[in-house]
C-alpha positions in Angstrom: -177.5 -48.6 -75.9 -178.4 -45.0 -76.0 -177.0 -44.4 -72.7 -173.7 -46.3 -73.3 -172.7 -44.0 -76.5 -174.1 -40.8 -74.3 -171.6 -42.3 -71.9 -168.6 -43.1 -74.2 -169.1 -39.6 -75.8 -168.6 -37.7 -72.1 -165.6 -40.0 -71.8 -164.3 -38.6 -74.9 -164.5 -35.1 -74.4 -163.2 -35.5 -70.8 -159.8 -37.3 -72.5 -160.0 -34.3 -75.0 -159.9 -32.1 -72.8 -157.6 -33.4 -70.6 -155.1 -33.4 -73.3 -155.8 -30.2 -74.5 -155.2 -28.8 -70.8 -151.9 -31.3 -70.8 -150.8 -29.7 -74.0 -151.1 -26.4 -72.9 -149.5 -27.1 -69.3 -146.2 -28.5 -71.5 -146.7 -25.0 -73.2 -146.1 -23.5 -70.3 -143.6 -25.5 -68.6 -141.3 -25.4 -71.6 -141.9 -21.2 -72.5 -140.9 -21.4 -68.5 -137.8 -23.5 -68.9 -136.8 -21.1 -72.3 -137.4 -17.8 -70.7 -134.7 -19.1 -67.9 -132.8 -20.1 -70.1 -133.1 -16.7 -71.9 -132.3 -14.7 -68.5 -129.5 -17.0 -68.1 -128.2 -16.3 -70.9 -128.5 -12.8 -70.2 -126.5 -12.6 -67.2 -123.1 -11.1 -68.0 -120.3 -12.1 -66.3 -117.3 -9.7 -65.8 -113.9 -10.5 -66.3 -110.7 -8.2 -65.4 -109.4 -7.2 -68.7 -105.9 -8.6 -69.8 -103.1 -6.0 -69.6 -100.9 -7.1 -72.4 -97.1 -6.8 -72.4 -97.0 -6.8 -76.2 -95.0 -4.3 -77.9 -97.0 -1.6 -79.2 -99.8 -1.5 -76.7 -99.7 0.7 -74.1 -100.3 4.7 -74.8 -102.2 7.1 -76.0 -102.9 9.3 -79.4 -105.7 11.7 -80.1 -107.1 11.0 -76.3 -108.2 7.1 -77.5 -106.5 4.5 -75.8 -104.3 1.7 -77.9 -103.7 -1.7 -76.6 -101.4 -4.1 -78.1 -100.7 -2.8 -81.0 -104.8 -2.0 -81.9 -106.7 1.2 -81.3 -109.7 0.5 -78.8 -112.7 3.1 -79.9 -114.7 4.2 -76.7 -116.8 1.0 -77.2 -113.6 -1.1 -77.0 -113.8 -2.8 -80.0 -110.2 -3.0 -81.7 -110.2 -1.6 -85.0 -107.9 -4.0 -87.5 -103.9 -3.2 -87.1 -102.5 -0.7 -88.8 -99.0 1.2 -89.3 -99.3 4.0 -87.3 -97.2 3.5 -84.4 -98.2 3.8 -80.8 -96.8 6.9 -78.5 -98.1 8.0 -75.0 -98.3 11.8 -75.6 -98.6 12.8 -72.1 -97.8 11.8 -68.7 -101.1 10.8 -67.6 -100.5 8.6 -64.0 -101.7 5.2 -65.6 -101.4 5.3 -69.2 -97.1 6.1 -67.9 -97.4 3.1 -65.1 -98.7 0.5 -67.9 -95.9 1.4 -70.0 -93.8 0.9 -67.5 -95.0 -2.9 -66.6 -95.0 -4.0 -70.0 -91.5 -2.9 -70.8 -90.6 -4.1 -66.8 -91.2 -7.6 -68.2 -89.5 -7.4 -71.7 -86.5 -5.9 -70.0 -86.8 -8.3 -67.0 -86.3 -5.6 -64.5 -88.7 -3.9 -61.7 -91.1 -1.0 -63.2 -89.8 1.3 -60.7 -86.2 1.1 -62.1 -87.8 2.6 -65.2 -87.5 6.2 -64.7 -86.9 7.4 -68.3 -90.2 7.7 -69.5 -89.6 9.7 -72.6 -87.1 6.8 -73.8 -89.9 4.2 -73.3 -92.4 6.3 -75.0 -89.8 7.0 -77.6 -89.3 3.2 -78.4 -92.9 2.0 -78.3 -93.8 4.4 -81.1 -91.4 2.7 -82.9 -91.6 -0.3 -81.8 -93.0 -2.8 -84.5 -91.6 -0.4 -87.7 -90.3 -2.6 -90.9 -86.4 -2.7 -91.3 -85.7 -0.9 -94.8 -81.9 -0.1 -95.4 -81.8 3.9 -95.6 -85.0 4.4 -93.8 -85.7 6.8 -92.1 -89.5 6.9 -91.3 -92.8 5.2 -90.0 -93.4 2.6 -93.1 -89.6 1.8 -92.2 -86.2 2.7 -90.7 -82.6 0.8 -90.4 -80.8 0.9 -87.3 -78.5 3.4 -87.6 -81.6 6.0 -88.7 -83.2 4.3 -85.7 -80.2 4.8 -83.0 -80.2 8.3 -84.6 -83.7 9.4 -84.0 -84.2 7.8 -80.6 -80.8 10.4 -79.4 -82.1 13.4 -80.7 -86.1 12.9 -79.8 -84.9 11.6 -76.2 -81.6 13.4 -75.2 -81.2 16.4 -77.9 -77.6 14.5 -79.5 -77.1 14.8 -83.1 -75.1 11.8 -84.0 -74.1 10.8 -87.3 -76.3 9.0 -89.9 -74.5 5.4 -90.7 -73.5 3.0 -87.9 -69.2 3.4 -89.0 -69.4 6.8 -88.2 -71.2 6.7 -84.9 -68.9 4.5 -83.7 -66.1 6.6 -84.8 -67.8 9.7 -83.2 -68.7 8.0 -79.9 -66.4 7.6 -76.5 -65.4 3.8 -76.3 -66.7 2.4 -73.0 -66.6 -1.3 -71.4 -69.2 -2.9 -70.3 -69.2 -2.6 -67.1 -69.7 1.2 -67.9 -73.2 1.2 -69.6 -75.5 3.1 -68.9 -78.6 4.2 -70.4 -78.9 5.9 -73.6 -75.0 5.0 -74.8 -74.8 3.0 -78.2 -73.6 -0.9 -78.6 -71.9 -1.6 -82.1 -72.1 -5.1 -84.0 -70.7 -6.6 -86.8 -73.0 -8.2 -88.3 -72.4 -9.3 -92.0 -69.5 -10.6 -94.3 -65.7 -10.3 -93.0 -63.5 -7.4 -91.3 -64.3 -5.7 -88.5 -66.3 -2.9 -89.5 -69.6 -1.8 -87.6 -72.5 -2.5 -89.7 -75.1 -2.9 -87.1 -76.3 -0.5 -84.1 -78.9 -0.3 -80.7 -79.5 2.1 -78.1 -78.9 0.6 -74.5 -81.4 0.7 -71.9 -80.9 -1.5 -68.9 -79.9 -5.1 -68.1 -77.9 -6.4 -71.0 -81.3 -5.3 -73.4 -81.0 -3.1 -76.2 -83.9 -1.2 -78.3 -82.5 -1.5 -82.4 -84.0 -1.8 -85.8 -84.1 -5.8 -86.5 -83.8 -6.4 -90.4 -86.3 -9.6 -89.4 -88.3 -7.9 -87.1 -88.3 -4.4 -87.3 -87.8 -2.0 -84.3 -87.4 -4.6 -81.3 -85.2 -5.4 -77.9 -82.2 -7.3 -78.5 -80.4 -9.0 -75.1 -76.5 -9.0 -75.2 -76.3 -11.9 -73.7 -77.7 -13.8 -76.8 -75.2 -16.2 -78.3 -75.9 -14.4 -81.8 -75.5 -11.1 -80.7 -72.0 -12.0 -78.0 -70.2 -13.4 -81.1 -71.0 -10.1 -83.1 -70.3 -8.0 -80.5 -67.8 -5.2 -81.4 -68.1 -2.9 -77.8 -70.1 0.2 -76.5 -70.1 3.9 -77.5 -71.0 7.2 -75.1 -71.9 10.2 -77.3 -71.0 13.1 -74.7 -74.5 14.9 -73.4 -75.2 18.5 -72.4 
């Protein structure tokens, strides 16, 4: 009898000890299985950034870098929009070729047709700015303040203030005749034939005007809306 519980005890603490050295073995395995997990998770895997062709992104300001519409601090974390517009300030070689992609696609031409960098620039400051009638600034402008600014910042022209009279002032020229730079009048509200509505041209039927829907924006000639209210072309003579 004696010898039987001596026996049944050793059994014992060999099955406690077994599990015991089980339990820890699972320990291990699983600490194993979550530290690889852990590097795993760890491993960073790099992607090309996007380059947007969203108004307002390309340029620079203060030597950061703003893309699509955001500043990107050197840690490239956008801060929140805000209203300052963007403007490349220099010619740098790749901050001038992404501005010329992005407006490549909105204008549906090739980027090296886009020689006029200080137009582009000029635009994508703007670009984005709320429609306000009489405005002339950054919280908002009209179209006729816009067309104004965007001659005299690009080609040195003073034109006149109000769409009528910069019409009046400008050369009449077809279509076929456009060029960069020259004005395209509208009529865009009640009846008559007066010009109430005016963009800057740039290339391929697109235009670069102050939107009362969406702000400073590229119109296309050939939209139905903008062919019915079409009321022809202006050149203002340049030095």
């Amino acid at each position: 009898m004696m010898k039987n519980s001596i026996a049944s005890y050793i059994t014992l603490l060999v099955l406690l000890s077994s599990c015991k050295a089980f339990k820890t073995l699972a320990v291990r395995d699983n600490s194993a299985a979550t530290a690889s997990t852990s590097d795993n998770n760890k491993k960073s895997i790099a992607f090309l950034d996007d380059i947007s062709v969203t108004p307002g992104s390309p340029g620079t300001k203060g030597g950061e870098t703003y893309i699509t519409g955001n500043k990107v601090a050197k840690n490239n974390t956008p801060e929140p929009a805000h209203t300052v517009h963007n403007i490349a300030v220099n010619n740098n070689t790749t901050n001038v070729a992404v501005l010329q992609l992005k407006y490549a696609a909105l204008l549906d031409v090739s980027a090296d047709k886009l020689t006029n960098i200080a137009l582009l620039q000029d635009i994508d400051h703007w670009w984005g700015t709320k429609y306000c009638m009489g405005g002339e600034t950054e919280d908002c402008i009209d179209c006729s303040g816009f067309t104004k600014t965007i001659l005299i910042d690009v080609y040195g022209i003073t034109i006149p203030r109000v769409a009528q009279a910069q019409y009046d002032s400008s050369a009449h020229i077809d279509n076929a005749s456009l060029t960069e730079g020259d004005l395209v009048f509208f009529h865009t509200s009640g009846r008559g034939k007066s010009i109430t509505h005016v963009g800057v041209y740039i290339t391929n039927n697109r235009f670069a005007h102050a939107s009362t829907t969406g702000g400073v924006t590229i119109g296309d000639l050939n939209d139905p809306y903008w062919q019915q209210r079409y009321r022809g072309a202006g050149r203002i003579k340049r030095t």
